[in-house]
DSSP file (Angstrom, degrees, kcal/mol; ACC not computed):
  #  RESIDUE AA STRUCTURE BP1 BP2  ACC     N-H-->O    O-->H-N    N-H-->O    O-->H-N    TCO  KAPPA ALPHA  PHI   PSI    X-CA   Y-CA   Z-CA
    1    1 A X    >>        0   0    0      0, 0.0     4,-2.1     0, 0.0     3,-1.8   0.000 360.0 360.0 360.0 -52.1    0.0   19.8  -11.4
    2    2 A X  H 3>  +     0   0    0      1,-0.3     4,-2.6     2,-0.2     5,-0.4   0.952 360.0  61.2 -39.8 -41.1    2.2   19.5   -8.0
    3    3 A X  H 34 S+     0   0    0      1,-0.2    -1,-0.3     2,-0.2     0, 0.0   0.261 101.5  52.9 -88.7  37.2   -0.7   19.9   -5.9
    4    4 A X  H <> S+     0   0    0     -3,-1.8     4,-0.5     2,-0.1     5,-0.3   0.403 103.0  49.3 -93.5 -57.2   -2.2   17.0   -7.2
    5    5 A X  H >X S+     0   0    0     -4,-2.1     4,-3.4     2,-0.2     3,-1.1   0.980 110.9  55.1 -53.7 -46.3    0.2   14.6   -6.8
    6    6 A X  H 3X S+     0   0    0     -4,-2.6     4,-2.6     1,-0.3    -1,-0.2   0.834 111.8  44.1 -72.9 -26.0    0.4   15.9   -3.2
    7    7 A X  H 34 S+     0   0    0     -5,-0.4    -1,-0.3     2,-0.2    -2,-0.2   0.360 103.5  61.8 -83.5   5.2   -3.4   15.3   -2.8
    8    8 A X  H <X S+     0   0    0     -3,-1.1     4,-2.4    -4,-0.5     5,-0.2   0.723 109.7  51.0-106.8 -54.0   -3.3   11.8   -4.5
    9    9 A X  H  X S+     0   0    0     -4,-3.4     4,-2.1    -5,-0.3    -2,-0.2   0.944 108.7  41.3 -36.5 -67.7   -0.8   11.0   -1.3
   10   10 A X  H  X S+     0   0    0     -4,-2.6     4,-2.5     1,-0.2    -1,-0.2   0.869 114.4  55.5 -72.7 -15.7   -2.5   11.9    1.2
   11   11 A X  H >> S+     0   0    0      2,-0.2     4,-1.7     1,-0.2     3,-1.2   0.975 114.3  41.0 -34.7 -73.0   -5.4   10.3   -0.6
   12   12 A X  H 3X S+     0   0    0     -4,-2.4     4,-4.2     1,-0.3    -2,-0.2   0.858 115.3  54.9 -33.4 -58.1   -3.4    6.8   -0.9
   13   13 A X  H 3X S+     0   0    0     -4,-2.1     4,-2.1    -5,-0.2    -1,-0.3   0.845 109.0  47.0 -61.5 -37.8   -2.3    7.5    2.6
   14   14 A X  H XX S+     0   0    0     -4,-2.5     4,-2.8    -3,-1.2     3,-1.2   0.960 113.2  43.9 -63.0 -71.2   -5.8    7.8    3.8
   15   15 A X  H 3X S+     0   0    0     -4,-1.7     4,-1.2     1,-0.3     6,-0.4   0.883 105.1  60.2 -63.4 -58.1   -7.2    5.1    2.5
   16   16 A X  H 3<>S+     0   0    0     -4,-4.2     5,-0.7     1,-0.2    -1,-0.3   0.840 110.0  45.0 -45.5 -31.8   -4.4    2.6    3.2
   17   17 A X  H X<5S+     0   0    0     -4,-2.1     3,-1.7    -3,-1.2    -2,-0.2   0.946 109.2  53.4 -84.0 -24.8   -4.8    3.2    6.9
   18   18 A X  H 3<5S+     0   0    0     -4,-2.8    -1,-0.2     1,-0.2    -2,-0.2   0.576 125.1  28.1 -50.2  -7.0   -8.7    3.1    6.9
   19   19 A X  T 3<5S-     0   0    0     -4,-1.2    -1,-0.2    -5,-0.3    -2,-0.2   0.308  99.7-125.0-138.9   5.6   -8.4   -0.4    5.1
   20   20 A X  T < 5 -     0   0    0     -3,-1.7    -3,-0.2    -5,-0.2    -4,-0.2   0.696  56.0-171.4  24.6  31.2   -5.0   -1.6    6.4
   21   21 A X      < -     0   0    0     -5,-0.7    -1,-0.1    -6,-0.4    42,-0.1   0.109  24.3-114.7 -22.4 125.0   -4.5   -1.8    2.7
   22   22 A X     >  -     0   0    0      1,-0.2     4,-0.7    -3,-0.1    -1,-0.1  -0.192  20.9-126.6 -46.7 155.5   -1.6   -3.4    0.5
   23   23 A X  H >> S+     0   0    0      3,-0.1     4,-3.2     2,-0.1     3,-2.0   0.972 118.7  50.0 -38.7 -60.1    0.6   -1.2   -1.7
   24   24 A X  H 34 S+     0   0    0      1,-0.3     4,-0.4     2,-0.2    -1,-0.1   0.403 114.7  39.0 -83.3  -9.2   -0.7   -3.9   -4.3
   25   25 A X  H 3> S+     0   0    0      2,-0.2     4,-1.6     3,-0.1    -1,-0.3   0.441 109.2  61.7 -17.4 -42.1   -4.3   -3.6   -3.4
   26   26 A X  H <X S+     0   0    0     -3,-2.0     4,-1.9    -4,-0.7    -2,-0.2   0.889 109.3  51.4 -93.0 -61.8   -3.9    0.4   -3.0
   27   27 A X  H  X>S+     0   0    0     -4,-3.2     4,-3.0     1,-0.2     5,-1.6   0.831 106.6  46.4 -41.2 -51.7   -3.0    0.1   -6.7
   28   28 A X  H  45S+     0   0    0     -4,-0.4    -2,-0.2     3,-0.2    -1,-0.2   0.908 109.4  48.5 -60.6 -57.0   -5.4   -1.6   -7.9
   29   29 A X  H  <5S+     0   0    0     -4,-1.6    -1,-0.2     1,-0.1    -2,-0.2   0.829 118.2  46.6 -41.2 -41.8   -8.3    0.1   -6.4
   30   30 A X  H  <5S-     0   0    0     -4,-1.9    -2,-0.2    -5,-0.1    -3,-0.2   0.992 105.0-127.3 -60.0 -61.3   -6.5    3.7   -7.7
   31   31 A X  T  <5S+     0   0    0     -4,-3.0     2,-0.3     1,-0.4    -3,-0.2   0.831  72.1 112.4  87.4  55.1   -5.9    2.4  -10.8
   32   32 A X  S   <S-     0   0    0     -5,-1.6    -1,-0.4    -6,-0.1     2,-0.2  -0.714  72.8 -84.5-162.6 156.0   -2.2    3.3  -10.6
   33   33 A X     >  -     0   0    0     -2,-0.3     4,-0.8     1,-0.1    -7,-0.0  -0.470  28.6-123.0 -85.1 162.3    0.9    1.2  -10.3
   34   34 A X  T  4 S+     0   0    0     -2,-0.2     4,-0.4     1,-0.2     5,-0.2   0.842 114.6  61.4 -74.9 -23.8    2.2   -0.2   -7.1
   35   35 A X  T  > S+     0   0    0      1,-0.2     4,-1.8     3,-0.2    -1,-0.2   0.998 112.8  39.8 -77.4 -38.2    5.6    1.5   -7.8
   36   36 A X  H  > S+     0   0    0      2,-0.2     4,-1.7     3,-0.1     2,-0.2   0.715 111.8  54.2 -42.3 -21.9    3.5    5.2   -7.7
   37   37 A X  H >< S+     0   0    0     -4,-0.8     3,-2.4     2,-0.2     4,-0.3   0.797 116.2  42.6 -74.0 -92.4    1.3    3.8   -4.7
   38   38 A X  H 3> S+     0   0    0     -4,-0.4     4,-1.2     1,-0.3    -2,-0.2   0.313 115.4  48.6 -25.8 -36.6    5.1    3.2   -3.1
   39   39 A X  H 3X>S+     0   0    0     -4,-1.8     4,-2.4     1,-0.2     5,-1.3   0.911 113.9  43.8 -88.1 -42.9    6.4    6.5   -4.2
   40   40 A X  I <<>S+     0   0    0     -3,-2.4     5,-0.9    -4,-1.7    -1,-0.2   0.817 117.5  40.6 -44.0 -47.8    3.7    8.5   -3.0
   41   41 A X  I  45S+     0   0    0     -4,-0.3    16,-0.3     3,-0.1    -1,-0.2   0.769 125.2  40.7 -70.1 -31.4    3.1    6.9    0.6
   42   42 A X  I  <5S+     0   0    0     -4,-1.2    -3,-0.2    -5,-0.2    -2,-0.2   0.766 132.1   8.8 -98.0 -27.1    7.1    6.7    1.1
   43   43 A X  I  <5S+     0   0    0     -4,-2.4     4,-0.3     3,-0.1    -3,-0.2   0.710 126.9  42.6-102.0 -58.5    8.4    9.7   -0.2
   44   44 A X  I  ><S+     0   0    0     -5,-1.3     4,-2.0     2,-0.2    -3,-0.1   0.722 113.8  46.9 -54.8 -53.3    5.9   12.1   -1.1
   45   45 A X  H  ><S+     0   0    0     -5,-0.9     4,-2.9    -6,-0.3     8,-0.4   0.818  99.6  76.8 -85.4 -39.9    3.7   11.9    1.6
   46   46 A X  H  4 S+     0   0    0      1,-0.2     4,-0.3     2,-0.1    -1,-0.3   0.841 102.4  33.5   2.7 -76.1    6.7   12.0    3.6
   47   47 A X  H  4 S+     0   0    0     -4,-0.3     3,-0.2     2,-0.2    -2,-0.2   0.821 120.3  52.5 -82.6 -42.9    7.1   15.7    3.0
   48   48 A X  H  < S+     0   0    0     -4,-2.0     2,-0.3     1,-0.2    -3,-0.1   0.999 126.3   4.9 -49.4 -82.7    3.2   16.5    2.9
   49   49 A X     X  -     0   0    0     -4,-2.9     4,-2.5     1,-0.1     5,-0.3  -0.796  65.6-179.5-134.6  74.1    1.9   15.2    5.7
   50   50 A X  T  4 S+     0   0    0     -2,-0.3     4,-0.4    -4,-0.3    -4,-0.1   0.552  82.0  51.2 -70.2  -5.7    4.5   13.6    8.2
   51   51 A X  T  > S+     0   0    0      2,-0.2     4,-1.4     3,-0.1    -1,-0.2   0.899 114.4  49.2 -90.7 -51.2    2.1   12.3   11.2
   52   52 A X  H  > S+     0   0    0      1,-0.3     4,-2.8     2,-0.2    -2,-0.2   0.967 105.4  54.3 -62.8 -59.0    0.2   10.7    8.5
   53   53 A X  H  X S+     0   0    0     -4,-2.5     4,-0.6    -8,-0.4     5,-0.3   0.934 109.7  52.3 -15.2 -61.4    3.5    9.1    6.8
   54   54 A X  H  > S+     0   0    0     -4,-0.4     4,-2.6    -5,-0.3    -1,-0.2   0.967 103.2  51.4 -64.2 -59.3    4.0    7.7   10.0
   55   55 A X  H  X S+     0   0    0     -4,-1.4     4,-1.6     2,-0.2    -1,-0.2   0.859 112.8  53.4  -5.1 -62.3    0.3    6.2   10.2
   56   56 A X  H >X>S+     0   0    0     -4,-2.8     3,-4.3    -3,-0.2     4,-1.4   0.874 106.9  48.1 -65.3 -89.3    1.2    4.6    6.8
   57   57 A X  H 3X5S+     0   0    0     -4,-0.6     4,-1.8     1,-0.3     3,-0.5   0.584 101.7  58.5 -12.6 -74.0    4.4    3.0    7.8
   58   58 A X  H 3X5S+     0   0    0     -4,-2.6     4,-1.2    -5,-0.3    -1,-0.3   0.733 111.5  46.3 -32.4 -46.4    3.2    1.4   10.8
   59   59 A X  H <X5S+     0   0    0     -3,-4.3     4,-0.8    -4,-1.6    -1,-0.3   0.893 114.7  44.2 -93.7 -34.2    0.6   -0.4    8.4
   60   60 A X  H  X5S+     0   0    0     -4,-1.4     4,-1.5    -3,-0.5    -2,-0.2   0.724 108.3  59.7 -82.1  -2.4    3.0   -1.4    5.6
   61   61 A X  H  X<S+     0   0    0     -4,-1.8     4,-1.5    -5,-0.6     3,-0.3   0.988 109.7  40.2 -72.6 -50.0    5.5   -2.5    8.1
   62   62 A X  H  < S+     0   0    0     -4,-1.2     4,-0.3     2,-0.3    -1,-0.2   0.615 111.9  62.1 -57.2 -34.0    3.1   -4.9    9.4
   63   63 A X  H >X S+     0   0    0     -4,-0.8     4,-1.4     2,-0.2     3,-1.2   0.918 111.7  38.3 -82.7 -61.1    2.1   -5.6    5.5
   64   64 A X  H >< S+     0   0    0     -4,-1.5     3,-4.9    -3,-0.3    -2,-0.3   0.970 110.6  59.8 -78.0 -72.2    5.5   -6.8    4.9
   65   65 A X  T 3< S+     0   0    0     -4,-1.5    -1,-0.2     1,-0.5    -2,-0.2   0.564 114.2  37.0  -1.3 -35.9    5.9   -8.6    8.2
   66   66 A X  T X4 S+     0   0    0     -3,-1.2     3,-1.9    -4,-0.3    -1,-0.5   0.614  92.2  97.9-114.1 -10.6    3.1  -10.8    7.5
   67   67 A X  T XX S+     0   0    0     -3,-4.9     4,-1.4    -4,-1.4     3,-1.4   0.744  75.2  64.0 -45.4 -43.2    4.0  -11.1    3.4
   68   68 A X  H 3> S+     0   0    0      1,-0.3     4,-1.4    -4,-0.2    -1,-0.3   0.789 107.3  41.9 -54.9 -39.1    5.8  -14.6    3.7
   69   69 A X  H <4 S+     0   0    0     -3,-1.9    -1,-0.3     2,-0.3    -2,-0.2   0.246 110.1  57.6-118.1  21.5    2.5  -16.2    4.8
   70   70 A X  H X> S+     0   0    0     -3,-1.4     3,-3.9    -4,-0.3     4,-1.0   0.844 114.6  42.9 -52.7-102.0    0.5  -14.2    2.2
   71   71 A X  H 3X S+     0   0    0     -4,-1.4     4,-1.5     1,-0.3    -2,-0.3   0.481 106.2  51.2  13.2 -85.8    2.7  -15.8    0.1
   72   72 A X  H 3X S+     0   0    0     -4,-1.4     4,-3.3     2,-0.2     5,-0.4   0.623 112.0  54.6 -94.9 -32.7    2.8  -19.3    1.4
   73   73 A X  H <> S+     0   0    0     -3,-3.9     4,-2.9     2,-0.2     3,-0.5   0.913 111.0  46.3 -65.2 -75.2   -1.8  -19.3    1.2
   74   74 A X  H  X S+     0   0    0     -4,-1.0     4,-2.5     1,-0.2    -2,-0.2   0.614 110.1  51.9 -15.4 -72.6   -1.6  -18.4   -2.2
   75   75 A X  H  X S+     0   0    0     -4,-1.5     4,-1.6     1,-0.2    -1,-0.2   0.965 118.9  39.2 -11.6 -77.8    1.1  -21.2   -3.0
   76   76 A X  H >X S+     0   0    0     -4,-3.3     3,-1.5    -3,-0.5     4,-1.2   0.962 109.6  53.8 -65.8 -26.8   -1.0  -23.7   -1.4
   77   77 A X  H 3X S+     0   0    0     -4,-2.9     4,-1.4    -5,-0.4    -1,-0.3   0.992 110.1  53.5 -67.1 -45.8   -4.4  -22.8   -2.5
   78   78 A X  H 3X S+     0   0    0     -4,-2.5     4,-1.0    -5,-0.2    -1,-0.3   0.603 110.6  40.9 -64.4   1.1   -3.1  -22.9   -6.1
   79   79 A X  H XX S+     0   0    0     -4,-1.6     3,-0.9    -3,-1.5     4,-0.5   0.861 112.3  58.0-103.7 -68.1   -1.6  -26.5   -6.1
   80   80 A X  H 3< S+     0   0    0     -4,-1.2    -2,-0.2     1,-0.4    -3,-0.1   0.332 105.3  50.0 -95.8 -19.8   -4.7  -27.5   -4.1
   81   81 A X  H 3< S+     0   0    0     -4,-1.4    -1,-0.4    -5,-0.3    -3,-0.2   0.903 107.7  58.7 -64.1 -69.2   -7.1  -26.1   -7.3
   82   82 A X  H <<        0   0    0     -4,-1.0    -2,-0.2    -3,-0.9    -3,-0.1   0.762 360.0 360.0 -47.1 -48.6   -5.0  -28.1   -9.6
   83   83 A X     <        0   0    0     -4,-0.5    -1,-0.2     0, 0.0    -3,-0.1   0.623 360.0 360.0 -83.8 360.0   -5.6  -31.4   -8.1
């Protein structure tokens, strides 16, 4: 069972930098929750595979960095359906 989980990281990890991927994207596509995506990429993966961890980071820093203006389309594109 461990060495599943550890190959479902580096999976996650993989995949997120090929796609510059969300967490919440990364989830979805897996078919996994985002707080497993997070634990895997942040913790896990960590330990695995630490150049790749690094790799990851770099793209979810960037992920969060831009999240406010994520955010702020979404916002407007739904009032902007309603009317």
């Amino acid at each position: 069972m461990k060495g599943i989980v550890e190959e479902r990281a580096i999976e996650l990890g993989e995949y997120i930098i090929e796609n510059k991927a969300t967490v919440r994207s990364t989830a979805k596509k897996f078919g996994i929750s985002k707080s497993t995506v997070h634990m895997d990429v942040s913790e896990r993966l960590k330990k695995v595979n630490p150049q790749l961890y690094t790799q990851v980071k770099a793209v979810l820093e960037v992920n969060k960095s831009q999240r406010h203006i994520r955010g702020g389309i979404a916002t407007q594109l739904k009032y902007k359906n309603k009317r």
